[in-house]
ZADO-1210 file (C-alpha; in nm, 4 decimals, padded with zeros to 6 digits):
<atoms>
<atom x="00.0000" y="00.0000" z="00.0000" code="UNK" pos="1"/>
<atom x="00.1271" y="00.3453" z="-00.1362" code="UNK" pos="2"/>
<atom x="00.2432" y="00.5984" z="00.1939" code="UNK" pos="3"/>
<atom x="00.0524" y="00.9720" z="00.1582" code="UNK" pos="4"/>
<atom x="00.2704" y="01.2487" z="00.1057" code="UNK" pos="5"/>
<atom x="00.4382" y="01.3173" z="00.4554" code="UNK" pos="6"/>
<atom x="00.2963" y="01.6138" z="00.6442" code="UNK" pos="7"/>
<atom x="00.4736" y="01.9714" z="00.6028" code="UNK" pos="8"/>
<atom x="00.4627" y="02.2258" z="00.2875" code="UNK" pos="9"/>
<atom x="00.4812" y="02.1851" z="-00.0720" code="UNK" pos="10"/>
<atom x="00.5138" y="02.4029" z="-00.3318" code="UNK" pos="11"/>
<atom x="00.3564" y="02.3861" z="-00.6812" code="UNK" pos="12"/>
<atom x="00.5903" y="02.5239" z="-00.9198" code="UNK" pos="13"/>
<atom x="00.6165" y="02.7399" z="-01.1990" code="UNK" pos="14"/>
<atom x="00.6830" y="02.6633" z="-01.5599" code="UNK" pos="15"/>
<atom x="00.9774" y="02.8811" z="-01.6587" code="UNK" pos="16"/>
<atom x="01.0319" y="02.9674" z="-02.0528" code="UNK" pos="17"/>
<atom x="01.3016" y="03.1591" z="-02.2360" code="UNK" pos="18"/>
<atom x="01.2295" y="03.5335" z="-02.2513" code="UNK" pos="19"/>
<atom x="01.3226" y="03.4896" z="-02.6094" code="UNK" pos="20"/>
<atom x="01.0885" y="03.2175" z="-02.6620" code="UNK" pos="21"/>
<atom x="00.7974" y="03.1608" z="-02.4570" code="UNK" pos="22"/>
<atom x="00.7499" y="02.8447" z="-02.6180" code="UNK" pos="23"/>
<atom x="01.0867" y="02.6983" z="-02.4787" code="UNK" pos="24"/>
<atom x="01.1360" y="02.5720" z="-02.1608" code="UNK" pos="25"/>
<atom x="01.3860" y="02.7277" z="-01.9499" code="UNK" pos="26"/>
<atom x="01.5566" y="02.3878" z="-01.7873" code="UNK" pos="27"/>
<atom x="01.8095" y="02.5727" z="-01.6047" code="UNK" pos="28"/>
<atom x="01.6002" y="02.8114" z="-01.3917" code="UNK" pos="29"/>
<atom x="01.3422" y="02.5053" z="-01.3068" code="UNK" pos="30"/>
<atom x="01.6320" y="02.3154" z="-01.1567" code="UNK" pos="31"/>
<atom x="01.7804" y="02.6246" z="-00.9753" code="UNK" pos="32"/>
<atom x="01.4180" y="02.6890" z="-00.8299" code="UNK" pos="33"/>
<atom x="01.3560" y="02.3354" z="-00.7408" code="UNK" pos="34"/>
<atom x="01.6947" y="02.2748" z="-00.5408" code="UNK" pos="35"/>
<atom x="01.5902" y="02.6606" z="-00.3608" code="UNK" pos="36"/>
<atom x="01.3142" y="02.5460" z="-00.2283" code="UNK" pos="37"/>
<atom x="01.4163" y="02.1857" z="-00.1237" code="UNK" pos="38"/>
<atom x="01.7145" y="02.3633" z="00.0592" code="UNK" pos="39"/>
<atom x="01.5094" y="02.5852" z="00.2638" code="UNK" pos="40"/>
<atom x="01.2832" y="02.2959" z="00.3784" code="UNK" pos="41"/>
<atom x="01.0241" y="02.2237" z="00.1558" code="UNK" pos="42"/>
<atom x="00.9087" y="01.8599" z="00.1264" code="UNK" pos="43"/>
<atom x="00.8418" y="01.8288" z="-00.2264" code="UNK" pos="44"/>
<atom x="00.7376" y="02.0041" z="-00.5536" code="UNK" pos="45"/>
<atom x="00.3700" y="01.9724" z="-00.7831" code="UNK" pos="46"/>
<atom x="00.4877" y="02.0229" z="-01.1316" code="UNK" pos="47"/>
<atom x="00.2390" y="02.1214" z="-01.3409" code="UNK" pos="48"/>
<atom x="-00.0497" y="02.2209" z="-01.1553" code="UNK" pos="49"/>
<atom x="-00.2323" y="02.5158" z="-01.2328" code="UNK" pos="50"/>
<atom x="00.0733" y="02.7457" z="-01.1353" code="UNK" pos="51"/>
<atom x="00.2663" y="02.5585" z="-01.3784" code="UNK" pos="52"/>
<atom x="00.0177" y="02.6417" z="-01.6475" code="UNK" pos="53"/>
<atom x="-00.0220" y="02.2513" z="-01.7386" code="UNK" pos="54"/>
<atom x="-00.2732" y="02.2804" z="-02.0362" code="UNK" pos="55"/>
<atom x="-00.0562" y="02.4673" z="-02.2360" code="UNK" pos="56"/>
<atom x="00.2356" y="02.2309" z="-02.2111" code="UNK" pos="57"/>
<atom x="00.2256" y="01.8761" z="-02.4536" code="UNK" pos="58"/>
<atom x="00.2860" y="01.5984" z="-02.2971" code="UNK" pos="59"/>
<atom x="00.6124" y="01.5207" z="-02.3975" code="UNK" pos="60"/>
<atom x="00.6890" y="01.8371" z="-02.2399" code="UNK" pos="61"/>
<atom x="00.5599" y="01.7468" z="-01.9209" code="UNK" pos="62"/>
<atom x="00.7695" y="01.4731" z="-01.9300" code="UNK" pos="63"/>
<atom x="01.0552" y="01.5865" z="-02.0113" code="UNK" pos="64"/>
<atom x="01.0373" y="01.8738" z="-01.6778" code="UNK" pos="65"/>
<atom x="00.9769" y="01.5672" z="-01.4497" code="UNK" pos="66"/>
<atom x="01.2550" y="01.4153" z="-01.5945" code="UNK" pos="67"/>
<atom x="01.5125" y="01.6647" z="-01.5784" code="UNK" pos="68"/>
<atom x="01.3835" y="01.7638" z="-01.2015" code="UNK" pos="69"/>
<atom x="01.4099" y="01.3998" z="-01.0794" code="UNK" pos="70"/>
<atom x="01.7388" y="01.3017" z="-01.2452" code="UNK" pos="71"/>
<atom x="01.9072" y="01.6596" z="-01.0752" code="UNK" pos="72"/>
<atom x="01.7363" y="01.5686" z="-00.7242" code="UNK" pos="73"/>
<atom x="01.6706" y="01.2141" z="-00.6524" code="UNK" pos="74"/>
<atom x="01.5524" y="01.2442" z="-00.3912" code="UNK" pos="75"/>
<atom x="01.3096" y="01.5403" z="-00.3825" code="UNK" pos="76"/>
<atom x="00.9505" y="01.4083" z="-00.4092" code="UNK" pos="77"/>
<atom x="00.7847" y="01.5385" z="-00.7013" code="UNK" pos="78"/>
<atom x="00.3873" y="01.5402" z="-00.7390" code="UNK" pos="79"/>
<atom x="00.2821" y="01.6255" z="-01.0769" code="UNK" pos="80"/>
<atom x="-00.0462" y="01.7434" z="-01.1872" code="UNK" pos="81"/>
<atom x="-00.2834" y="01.5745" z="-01.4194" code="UNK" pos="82"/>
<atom x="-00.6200" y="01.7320" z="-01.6248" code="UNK" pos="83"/>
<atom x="-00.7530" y="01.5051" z="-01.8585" code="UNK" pos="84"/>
<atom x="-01.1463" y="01.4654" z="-01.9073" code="UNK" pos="85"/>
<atom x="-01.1004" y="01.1076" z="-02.0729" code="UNK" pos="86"/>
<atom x="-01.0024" y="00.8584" z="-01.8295" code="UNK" pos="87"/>
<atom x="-00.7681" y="00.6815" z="-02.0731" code="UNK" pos="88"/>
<atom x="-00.5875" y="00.9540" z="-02.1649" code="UNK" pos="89"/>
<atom x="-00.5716" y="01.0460" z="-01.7537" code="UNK" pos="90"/>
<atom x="-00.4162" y="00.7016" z="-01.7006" code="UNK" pos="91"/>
<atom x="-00.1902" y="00.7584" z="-02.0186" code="UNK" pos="92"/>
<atom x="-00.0577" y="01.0699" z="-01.8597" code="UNK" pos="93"/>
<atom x="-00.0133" y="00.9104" z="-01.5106" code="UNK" pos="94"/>
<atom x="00.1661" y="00.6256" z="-01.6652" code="UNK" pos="95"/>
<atom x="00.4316" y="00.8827" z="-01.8740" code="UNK" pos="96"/>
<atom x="00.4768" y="01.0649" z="-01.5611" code="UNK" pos="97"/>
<atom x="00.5699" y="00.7660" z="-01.3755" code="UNK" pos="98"/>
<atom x="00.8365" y="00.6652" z="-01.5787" code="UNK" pos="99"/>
<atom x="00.9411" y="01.0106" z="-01.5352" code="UNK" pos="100"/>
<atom x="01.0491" y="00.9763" z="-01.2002" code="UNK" pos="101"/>
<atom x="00.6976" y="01.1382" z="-01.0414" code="UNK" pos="102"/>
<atom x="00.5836" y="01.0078" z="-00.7438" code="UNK" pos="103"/>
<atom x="00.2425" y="01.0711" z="-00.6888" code="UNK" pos="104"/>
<atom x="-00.0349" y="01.2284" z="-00.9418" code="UNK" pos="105"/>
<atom x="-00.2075" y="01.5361" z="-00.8843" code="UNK" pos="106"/>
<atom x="-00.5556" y="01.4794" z="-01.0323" code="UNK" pos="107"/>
<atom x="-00.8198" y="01.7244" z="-01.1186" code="UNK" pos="108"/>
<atom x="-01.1850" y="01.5712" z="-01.2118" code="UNK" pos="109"/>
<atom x="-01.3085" y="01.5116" z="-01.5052" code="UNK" pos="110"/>
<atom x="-01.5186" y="01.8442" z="-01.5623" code="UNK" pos="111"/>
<atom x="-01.6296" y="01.9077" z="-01.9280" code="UNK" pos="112"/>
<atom x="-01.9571" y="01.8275" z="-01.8691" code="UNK" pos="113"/>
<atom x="-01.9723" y="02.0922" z="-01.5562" code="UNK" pos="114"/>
<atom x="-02.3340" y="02.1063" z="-01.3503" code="UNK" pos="115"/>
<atom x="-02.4276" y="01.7809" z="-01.5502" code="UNK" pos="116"/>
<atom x="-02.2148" y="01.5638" z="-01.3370" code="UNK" pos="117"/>
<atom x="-02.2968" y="01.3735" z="-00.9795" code="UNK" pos="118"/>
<atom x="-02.1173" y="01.3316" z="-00.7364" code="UNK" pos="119"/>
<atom x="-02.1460" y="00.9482" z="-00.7639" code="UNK" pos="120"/>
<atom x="-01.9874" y="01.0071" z="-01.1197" code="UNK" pos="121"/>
<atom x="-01.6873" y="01.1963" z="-00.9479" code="UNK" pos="122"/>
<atom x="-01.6534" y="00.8439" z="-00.7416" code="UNK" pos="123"/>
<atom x="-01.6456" y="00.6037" z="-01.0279" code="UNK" pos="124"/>
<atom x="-01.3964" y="00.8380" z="-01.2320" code="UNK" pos="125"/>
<atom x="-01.1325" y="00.8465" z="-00.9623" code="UNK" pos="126"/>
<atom x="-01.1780" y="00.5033" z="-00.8853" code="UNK" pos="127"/>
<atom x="-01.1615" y="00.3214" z="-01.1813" code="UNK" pos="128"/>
<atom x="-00.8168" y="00.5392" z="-01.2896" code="UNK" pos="129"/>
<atom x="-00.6793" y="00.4731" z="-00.9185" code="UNK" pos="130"/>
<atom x="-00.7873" y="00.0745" z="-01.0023" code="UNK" pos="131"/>
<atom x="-00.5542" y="00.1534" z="-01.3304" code="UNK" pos="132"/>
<atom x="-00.3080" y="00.4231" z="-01.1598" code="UNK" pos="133"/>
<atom x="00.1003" y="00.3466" z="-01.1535" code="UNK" pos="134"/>
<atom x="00.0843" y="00.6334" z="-00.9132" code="UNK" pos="135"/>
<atom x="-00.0705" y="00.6564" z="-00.6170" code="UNK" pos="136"/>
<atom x="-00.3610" y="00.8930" z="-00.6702" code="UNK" pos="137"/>
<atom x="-00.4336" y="01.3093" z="-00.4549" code="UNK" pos="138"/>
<atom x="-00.7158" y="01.4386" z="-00.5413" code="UNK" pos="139"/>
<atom x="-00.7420" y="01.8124" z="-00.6679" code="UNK" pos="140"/>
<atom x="-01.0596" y="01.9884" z="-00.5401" code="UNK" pos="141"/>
<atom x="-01.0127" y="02.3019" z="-00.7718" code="UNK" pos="142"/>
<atom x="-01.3486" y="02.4640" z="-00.9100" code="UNK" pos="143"/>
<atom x="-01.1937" y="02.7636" z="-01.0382" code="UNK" pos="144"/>
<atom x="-00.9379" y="02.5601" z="-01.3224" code="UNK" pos="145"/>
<atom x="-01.2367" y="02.2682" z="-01.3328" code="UNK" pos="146"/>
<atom x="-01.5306" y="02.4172" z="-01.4425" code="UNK" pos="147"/>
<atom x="-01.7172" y="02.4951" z="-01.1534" code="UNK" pos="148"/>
<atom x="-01.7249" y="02.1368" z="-01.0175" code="UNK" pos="149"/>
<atom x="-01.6987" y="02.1196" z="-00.6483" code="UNK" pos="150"/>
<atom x="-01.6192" y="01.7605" z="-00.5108" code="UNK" pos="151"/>
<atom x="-01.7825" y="01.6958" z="-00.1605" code="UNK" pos="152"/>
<atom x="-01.6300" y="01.6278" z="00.1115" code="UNK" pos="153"/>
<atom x="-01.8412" y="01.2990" z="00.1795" code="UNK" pos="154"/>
<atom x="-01.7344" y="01.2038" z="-00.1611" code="UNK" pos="155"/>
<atom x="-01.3619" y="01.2378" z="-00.0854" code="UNK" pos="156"/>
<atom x="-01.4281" y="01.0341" z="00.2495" code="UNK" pos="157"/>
<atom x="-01.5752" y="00.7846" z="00.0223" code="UNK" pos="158"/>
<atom x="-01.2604" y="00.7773" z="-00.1973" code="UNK" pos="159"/>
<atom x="-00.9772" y="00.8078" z="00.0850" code="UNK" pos="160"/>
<atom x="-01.0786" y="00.4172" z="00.1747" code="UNK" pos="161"/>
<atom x="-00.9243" y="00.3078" z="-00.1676" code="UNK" pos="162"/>
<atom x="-00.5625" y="00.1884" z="-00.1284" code="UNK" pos="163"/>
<atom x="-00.4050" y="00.3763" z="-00.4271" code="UNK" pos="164"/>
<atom x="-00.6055" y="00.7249" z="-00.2926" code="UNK" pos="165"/>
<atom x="-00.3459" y="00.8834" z="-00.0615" code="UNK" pos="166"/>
<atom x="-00.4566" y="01.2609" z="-00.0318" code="UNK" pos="167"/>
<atom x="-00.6430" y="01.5309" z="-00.1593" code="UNK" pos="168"/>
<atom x="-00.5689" y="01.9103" z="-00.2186" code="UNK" pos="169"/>
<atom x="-00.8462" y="02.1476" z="-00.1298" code="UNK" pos="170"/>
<atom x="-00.7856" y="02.4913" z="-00.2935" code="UNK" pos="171"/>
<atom x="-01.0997" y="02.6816" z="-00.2035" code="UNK" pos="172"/>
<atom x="-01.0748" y="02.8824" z="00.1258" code="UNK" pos="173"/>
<atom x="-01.4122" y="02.6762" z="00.2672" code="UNK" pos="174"/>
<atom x="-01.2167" y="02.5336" z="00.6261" code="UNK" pos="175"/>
<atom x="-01.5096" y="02.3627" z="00.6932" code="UNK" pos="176"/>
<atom x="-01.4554" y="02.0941" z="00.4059" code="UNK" pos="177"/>
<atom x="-01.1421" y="02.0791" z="00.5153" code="UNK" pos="178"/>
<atom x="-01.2363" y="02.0058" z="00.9111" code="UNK" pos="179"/>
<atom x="-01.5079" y="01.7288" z="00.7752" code="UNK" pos="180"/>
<atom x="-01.2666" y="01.5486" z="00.5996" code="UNK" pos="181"/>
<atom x="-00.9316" y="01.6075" z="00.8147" code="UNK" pos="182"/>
<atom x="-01.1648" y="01.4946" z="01.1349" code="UNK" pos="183"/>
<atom x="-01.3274" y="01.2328" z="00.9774" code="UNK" pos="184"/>
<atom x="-01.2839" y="00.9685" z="01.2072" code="UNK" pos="185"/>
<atom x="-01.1269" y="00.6915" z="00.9765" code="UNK" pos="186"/>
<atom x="-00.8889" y="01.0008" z="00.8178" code="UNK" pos="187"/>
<atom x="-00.7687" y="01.1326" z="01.1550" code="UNK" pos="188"/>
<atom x="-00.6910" y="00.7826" z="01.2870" code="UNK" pos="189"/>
<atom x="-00.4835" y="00.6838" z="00.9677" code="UNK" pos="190"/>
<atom x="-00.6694" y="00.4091" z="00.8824" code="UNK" pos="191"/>
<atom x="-00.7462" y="00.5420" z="00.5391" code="UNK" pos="192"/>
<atom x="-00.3792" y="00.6353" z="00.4734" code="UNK" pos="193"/>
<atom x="-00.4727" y="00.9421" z="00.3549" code="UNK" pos="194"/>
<atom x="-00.3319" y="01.3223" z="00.3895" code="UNK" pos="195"/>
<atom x="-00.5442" y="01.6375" z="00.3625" code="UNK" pos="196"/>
<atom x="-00.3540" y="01.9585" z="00.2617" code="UNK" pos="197"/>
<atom x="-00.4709" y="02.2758" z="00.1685" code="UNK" pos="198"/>
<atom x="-00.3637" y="02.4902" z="-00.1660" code="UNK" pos="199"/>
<atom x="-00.4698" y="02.8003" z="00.0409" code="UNK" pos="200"/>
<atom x="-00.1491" y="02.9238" z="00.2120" code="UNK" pos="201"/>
<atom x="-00.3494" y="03.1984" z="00.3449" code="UNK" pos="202"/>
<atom x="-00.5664" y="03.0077" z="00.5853" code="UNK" pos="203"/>
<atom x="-00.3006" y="02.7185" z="00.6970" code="UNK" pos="204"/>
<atom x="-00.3081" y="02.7738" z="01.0899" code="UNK" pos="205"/>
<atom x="-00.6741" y="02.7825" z="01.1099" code="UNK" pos="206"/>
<atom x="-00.6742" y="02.4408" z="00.9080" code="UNK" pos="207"/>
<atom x="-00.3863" y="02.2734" z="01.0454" code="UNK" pos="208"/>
<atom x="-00.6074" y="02.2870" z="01.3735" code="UNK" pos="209"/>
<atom x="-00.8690" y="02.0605" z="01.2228" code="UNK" pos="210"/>
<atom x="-00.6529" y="01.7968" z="01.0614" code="UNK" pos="211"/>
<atom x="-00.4974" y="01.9296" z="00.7447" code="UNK" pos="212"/>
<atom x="-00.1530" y="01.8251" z="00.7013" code="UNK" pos="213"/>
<atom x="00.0311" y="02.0954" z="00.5670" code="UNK" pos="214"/>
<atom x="-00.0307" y="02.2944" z="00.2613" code="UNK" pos="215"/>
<atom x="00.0470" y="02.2798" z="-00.1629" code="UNK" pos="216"/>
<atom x="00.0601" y="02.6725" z="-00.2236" code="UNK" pos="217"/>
<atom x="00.1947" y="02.8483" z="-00.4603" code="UNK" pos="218"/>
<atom x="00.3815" y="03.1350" z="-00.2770" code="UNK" pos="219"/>
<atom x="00.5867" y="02.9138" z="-00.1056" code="UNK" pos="220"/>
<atom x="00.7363" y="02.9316" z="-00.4705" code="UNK" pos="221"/>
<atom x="00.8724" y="03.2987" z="-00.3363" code="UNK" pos="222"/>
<atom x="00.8685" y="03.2553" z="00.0199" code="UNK" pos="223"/>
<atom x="00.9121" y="02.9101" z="00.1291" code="UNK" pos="224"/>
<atom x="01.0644" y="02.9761" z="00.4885" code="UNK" pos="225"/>
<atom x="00.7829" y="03.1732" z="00.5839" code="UNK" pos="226"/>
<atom x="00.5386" y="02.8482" z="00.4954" code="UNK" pos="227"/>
<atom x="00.8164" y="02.6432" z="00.6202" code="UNK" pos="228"/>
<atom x="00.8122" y="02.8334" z="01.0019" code="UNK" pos="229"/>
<atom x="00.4399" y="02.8666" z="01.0205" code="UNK" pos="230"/>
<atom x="00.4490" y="02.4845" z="01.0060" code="UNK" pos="231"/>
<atom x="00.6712" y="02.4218" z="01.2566" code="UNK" pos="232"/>
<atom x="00.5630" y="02.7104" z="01.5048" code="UNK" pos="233"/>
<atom x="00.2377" y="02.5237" z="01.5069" code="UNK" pos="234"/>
<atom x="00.4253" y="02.1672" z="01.5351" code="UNK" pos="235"/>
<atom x="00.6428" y="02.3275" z="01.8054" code="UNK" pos="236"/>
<atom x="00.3155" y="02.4672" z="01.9745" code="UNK" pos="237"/>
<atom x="00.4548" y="02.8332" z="01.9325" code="UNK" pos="238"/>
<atom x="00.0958" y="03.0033" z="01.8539" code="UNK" pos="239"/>
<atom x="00.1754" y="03.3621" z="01.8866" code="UNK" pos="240"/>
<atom x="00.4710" y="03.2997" z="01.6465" code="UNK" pos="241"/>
<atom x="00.2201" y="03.0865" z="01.3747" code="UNK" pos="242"/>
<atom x="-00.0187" y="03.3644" z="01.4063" code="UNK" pos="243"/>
<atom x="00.2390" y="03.6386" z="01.3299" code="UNK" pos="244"/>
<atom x="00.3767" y="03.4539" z="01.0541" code="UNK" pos="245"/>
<atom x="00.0330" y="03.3218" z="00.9340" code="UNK" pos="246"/>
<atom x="-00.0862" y="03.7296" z="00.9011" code="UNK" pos="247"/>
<atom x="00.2514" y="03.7925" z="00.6727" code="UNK" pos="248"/>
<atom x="00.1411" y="03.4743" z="00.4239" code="UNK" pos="249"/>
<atom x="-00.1843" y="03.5643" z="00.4148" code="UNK" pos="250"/>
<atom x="-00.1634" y="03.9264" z="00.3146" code="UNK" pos="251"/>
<atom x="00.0605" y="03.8310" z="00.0818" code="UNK" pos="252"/>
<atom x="-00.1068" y="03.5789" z="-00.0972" code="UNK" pos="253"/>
<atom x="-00.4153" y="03.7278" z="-00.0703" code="UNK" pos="254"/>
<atom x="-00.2680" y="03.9951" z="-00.2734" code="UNK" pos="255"/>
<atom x="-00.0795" y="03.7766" z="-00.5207" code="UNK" pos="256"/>
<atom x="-00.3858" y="03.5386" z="-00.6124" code="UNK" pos="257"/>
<atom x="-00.5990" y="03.8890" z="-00.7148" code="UNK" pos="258"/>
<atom x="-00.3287" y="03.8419" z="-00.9955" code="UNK" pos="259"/>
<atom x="-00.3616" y="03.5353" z="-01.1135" code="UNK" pos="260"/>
<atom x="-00.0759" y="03.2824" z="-01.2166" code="UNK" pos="261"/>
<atom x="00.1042" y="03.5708" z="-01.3257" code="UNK" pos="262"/>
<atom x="00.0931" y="03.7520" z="-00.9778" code="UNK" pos="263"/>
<atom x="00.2779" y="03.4247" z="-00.8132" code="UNK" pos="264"/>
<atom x="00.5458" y="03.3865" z="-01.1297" code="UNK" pos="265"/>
<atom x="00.5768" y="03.7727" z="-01.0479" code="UNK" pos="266"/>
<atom x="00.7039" y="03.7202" z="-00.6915" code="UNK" pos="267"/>
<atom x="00.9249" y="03.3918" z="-00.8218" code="UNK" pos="268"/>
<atom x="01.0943" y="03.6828" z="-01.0226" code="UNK" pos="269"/>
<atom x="01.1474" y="03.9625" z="-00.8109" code="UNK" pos="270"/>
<atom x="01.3015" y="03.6856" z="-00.5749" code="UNK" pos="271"/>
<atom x="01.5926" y="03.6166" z="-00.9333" code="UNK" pos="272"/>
<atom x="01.4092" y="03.3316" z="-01.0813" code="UNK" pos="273"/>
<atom x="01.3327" y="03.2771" z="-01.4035" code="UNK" pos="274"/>
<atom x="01.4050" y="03.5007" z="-01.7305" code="UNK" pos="275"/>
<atom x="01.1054" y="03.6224" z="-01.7768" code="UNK" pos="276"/>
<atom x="00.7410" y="03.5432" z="-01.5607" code="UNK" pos="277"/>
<atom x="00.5452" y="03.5288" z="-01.8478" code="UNK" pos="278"/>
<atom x="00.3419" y="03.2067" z="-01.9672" code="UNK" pos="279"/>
<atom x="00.2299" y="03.1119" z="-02.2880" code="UNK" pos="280"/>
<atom x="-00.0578" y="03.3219" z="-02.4816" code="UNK" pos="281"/>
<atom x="-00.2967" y="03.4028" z="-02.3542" code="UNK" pos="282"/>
<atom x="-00.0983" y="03.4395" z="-02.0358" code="UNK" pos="283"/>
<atom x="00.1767" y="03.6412" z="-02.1628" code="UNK" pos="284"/>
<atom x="00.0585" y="04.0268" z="-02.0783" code="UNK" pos="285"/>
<atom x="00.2673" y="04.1884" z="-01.8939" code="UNK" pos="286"/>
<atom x="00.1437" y="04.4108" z="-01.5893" code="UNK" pos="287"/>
<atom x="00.0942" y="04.7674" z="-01.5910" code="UNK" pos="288"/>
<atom x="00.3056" y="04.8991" z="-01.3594" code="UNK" pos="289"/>
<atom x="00.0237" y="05.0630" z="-01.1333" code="UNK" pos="290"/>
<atom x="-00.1114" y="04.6874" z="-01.0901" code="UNK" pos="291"/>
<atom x="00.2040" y="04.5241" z="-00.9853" code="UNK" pos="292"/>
<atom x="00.2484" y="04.8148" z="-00.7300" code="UNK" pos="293"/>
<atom x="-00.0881" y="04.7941" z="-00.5916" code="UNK" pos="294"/>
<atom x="-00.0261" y="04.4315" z="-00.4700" code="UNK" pos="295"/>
<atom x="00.3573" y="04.5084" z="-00.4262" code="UNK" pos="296"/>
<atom x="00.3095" y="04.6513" z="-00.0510" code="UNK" pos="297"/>
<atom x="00.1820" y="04.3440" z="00.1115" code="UNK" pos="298"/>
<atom x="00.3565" y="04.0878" z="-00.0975" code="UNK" pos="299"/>
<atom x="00.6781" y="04.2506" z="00.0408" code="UNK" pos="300"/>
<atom x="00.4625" y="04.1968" z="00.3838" code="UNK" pos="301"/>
<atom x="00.5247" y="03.8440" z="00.3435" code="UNK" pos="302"/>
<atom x="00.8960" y="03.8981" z="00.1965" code="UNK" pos="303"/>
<atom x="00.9758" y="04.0506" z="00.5044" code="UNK" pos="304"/>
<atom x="00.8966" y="03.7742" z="00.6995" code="UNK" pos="305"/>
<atom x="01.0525" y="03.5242" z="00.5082" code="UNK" pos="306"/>
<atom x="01.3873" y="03.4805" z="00.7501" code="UNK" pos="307"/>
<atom x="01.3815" y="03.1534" z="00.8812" code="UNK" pos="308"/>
<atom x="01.4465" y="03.1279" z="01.3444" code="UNK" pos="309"/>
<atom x="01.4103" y="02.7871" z="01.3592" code="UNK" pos="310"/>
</atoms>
């Protein structure tokens, strides 16, 4: 039976591209970012989640990025993201990541057909491509990237009891779908063998007090000690400290997500990442100055705080 990722905080990252070609990959700065952040204590890296603008890279692509991360750190675990509305072509993907060197999928639903589909439907998707899965399987509750659907939490309950489901990662700010599933009896015991994290950096303390794990967010691309301390202030039992550092993260991201991808690339940046932190068209506009500004102030809230004590 497959382990869940171990608690702590993850960090989905970026896609970088050549300033003189958006539509080549800039290998060097991925592997720079990826061994930053493993240095200053993250656990492990989703490549090509929604921060790492998936859809617009092929597959072979999204191979190759795996690839090159795993074979310049072993040892770093890698969770890789996965949006496919055919289930074939989900297990496909799973199956080229795998021999990539990923170690668990990241998986959104299936979502074309939006409001049509039950919840029930959600349950046989996941379950017949974790039946068929070389990867062991965390669900991604996203609505925003999936069309509006929301999975219930009695629906990823139901799905935590299979062996090759190991986690799930809520990104919607709702901590009371995260407390029904983190609490859930069979969840909180570890009898399901299955992790809850959050992809909302901005509420981590108040979740990590009703089972979540640790969190999957995307300025801890930027900042990754000040995810990294929150963390352990609340492992350690240091509240005062968590809450401190919590208020830094969440003006900060708070002010970042009003951007978009871009705002989080943005912050990778300014922190001497990258060439360039534009995507692929349509998502290579660059700010107007005034814009960048206006969320500038308290995304250097959370830069301030980003000096490890610990």
């Amino acid at each position: 039976m497959p382990s869940p990722p171990k608690p702590g905080v993850y960090t989905p990252i970026p896609t970088f591209f050549k300033k003189s070609d958006l539509y080549t990959i800039d290998y060097d700065s991925q592997i720079k970012h990826a061994k930053f952040l493993q240095k200053n204590g993250i656990e492990g890296i989703l490549i090509m989640g929604s921060t790492g603008e998936q859809p617009h890279l092929t597959r072979k692509e999204r191979s190759s990025i795996v690839e090159n991360i795993h074979k310049n750190l072993p040892n770093f675990t890698l969770l890789a993201g996965v949006a496919e509305n055919s289930l074939h072509d989900a297990i496909d993907e799973i199956e080229s990541l795998y021999h990539s060197g990923a170690t668990y999928a990241v998986v959104l639903p299936s979502s074309y057909f939006g409001k049509d589909i039950k919840q029930q439907g959600i349950i046989d998707w996941y379950k017949k491509l974790a039946d068929n899965s070389k990867l062991p399987i965390i669900i991604y509750v996203f609505p925003n990237v999936g069309n509006g659907i929301q999975i219930d939490p009695k629906t990823i309950i139901e799905l935590s009891k299979h062996s090759n489901i190991v986690g799930t990662k809520i990104s919607h700010g709702d901590v009371s779908h995260h407390a029904i599933v983190g609490l859930h009896e069979d969840i909180a015991s570890g009898e399901n063998n299955f992790n809850v994290f959050t992809g909302q950096g901005q509420v981590l303390l108040p979740v990590l007090t009703v089972g979540t794990k640790g969190t999957i967010d995307a300025l801890s691309g930027a900042f990754p000690k000040l995810y990294v301390d929150i963390f352990k202030a609340y492992q350690n039992g240091d509240y005062d400290k968590a809450r401190s550092l919590q208020l830094a993260a969440s003006k900060g991201k708070t002010a970042a997500a009003k951007l978009g991808v871009l705002g989080f690339k943005r912050a990778i940046f300014e922190q001497g990442f990258g060439e360039t932190y534009l995507g692929r068209a349509p998502l290579n506009q660059e700010f107007a100055d005034e814009v960048w500004n206006n969320a500038k102030e308290d995304i250097e809230v959370a830069n301030q705080a980003d000096t490890s004590s610990f």
